[in-house]
Backbone as ProteinMPNN parsed JSONL, in Angstrom:
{"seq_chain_A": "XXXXXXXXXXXXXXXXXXXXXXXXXXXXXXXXXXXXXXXXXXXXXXXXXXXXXXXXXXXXXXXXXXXXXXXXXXXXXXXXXXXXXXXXX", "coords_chain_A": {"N_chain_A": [[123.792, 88.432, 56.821], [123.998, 85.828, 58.993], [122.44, 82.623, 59.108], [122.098, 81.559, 61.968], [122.293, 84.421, 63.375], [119.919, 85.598, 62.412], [118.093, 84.277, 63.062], [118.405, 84.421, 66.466], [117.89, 87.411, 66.555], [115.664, 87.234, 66.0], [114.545, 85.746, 68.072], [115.17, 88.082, 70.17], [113.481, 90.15, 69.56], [111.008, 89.372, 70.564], [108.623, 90.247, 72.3], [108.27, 90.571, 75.944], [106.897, 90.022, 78.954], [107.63, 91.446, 81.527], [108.08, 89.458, 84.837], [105.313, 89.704, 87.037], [105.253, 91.632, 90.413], [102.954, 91.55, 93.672], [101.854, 93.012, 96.515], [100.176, 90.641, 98.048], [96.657, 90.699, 98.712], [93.252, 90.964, 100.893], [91.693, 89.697, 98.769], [93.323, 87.951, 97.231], [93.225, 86.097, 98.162], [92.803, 83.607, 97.706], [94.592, 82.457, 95.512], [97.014, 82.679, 97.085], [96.987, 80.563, 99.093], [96.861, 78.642, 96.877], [99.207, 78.387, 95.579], [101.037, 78.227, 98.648], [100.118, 75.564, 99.307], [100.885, 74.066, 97.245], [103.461, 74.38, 97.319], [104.006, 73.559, 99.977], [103.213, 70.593, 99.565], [105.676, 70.397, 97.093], [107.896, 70.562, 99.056], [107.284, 68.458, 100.785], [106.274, 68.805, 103.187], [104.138, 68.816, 105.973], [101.111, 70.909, 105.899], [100.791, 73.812, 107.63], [99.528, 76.54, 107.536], [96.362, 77.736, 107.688], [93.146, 77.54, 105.998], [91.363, 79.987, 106.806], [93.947, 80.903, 108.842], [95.492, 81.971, 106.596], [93.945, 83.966, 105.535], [93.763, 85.566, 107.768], [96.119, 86.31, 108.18], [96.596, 87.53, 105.887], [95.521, 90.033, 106.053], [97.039, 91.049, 108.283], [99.294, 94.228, 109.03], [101.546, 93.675, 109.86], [103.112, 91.219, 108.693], [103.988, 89.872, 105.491], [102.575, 89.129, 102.186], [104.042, 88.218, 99.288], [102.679, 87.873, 95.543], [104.368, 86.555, 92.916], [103.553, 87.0, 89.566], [103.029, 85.609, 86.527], [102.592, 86.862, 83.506], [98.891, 86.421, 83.724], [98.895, 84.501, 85.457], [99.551, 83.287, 88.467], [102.532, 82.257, 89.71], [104.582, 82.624, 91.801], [105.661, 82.868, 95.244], [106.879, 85.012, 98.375], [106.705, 84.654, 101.529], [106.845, 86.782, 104.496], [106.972, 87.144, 108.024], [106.322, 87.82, 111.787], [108.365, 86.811, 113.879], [108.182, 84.757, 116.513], [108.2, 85.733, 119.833], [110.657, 86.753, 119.696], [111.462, 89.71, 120.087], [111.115, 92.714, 118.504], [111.904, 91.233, 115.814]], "CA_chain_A": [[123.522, 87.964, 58.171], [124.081, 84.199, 59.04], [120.659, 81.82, 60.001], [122.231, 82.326, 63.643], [122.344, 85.759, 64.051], [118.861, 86.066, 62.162], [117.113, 83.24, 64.434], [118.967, 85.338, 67.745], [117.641, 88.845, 66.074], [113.66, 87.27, 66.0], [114.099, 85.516, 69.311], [115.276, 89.056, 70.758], [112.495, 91.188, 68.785], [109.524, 88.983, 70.484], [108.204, 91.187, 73.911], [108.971, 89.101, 76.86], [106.407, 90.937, 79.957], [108.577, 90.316, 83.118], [106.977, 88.981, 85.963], [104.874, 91.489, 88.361], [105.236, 91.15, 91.967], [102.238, 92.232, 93.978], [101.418, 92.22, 97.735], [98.924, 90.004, 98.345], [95.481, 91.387, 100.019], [92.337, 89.399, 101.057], [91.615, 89.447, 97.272], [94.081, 87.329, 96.302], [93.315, 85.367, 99.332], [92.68, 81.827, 96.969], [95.98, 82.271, 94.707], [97.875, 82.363, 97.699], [96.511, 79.425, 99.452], [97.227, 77.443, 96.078], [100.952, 78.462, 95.949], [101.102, 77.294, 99.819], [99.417, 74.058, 99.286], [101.86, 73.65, 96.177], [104.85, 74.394, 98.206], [103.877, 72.326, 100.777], [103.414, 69.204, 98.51], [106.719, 70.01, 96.62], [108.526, 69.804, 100.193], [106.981, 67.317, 101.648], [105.693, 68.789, 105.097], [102.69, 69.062, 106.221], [100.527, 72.312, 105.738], [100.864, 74.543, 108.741], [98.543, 77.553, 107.609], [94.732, 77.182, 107.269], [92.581, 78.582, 105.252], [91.633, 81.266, 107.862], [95.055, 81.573, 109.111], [95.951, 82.554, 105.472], [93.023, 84.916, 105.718], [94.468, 86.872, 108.941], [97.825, 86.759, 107.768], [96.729, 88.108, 104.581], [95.381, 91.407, 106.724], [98.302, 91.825, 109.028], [100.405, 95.033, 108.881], [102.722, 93.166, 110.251], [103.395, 90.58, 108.053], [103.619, 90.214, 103.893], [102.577, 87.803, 101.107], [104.014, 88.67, 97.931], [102.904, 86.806, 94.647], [104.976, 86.672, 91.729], [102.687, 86.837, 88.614], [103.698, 85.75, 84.647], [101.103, 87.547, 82.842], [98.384, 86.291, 84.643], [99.683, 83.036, 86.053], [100.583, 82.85, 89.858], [104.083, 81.874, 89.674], [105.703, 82.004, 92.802], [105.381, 83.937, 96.318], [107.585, 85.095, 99.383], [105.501, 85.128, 102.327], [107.517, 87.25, 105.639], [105.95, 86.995, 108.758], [107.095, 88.014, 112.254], [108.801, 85.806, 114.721], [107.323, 84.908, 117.146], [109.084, 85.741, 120.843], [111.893, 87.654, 119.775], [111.363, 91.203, 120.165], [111.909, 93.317, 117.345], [111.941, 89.892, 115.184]], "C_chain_A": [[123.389, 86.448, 58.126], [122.677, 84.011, 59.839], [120.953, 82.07, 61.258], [121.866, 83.591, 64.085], [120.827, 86.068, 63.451], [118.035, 85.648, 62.895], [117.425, 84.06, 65.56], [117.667, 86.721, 67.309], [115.604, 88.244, 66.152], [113.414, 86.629, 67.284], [113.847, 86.772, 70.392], [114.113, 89.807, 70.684], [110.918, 90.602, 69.492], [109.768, 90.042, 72.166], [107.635, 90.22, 75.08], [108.242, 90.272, 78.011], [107.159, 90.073, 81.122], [107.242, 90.177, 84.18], [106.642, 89.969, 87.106], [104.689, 90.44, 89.512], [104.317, 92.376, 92.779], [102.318, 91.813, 95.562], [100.359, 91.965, 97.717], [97.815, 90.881, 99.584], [94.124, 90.274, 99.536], [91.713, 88.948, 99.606], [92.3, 88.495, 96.616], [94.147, 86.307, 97.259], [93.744, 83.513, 98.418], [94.372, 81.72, 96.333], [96.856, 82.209, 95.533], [97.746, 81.423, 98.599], [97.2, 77.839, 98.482], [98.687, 77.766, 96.024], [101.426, 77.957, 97.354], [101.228, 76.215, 99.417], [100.817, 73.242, 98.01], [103.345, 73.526, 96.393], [104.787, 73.119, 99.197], [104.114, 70.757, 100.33], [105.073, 69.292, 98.214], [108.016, 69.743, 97.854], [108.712, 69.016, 101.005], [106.902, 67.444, 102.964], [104.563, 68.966, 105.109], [102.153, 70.802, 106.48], [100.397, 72.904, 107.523], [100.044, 75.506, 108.939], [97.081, 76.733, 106.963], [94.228, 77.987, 106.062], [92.221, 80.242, 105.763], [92.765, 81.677, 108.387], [95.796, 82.25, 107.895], [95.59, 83.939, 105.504], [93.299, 86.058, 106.577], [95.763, 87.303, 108.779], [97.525, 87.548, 106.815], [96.286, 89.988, 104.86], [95.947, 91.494, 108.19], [99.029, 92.752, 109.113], [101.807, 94.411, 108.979], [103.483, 92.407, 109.68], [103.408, 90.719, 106.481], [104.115, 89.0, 103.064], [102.614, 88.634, 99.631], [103.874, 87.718, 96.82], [103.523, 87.143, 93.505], [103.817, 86.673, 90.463], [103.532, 86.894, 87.48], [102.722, 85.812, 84.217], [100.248, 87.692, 83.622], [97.909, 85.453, 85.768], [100.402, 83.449, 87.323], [101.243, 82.315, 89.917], [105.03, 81.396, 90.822], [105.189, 82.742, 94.221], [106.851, 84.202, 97.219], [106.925, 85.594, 100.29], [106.908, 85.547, 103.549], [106.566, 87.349, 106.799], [106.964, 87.36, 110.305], [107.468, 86.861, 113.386], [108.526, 85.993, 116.048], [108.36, 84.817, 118.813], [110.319, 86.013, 120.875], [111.506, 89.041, 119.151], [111.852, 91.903, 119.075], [112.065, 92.451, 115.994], [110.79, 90.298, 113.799]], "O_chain_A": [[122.705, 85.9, 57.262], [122.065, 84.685, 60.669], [120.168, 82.806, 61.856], [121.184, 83.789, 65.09], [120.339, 86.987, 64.109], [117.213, 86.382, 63.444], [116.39, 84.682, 65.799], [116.603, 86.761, 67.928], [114.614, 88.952, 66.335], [112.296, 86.774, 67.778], [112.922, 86.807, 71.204], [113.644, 90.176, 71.76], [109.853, 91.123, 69.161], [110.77, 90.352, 72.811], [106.76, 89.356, 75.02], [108.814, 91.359, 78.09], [107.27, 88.899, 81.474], [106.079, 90.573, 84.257], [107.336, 90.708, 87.803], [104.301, 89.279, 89.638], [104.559, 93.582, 92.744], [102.693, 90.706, 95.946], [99.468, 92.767, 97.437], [98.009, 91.395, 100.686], [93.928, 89.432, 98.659], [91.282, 87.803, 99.463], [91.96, 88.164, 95.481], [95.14, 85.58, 97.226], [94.633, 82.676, 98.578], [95.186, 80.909, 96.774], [97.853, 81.656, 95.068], [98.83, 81.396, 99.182], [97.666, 76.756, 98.839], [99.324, 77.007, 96.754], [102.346, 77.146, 97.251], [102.332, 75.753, 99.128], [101.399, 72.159, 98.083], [104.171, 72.808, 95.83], [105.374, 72.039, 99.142], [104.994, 69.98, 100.701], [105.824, 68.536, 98.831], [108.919, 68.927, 97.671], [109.663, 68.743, 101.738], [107.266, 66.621, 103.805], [103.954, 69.317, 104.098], [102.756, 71.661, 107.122], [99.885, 72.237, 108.423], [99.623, 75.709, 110.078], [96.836, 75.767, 106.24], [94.803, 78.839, 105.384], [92.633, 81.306, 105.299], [92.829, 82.9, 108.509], [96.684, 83.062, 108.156], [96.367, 84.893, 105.507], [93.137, 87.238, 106.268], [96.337, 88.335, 109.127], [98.277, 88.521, 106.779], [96.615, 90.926, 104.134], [95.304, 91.978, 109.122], [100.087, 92.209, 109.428], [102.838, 94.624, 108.341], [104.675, 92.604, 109.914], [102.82, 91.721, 106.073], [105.119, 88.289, 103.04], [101.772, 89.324, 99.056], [104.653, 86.765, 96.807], [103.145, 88.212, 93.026], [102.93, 85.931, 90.885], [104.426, 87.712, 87.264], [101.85, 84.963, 84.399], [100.265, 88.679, 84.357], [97.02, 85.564, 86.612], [101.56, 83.865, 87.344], [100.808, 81.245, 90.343], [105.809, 80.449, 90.928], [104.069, 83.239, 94.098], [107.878, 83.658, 96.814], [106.482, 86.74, 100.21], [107.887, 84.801, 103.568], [105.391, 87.63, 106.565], [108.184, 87.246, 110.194], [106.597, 86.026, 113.63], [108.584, 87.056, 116.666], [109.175, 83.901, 118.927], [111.084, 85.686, 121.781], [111.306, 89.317, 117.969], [113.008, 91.703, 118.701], [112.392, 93.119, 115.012], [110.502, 89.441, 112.964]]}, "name": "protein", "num_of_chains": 1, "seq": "XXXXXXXXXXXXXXXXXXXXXXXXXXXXXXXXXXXXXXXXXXXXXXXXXXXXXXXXXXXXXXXXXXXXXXXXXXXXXXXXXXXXXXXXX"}
């Protein structure tokens, strides 16, 4: 076996946990606040949700905040929410 294929063969062999995706509930209210706030910054607009509007969004049926988790590192989110004045939206 060549140093390549042995280096490949121990990179493969290490256990790589994929990333869990949870919906957010008022529990996870803070971690999804800081992913906001972190978004916000990296786009450069100004924050639109509050802390309480996080809070009611976060117990909506209607709506959903999912966070990505690596291990146990908040990673990423996709927050859906409904639109507002179009029916069915």
């Amino acid at each position: 076996m060549s140093a390549r294929q042995n280096e490949s063969n121990k990179m493969h062999s290490k256990t790589i946990n994929p990333p869990k995706v949870i919906r957010a509930s008022a529990s996870q209210a803070e971690e999804a606040r800081i992913l906001l706030n972190e978004y916000y910054r990296e786009v450069d607009v100004l924050p639109r949700d509050t802390p309480q509007s996080v809070d009611k969004f976060l117990s909506n049926p209607d709506s959903g905040f999912w966070l990505a988790y690596v291990g146990d590192t908040p990673a990423g989110c996709v927050v859906l929410r409904p639109l507002g004045g179009i029916d069915s939206a």
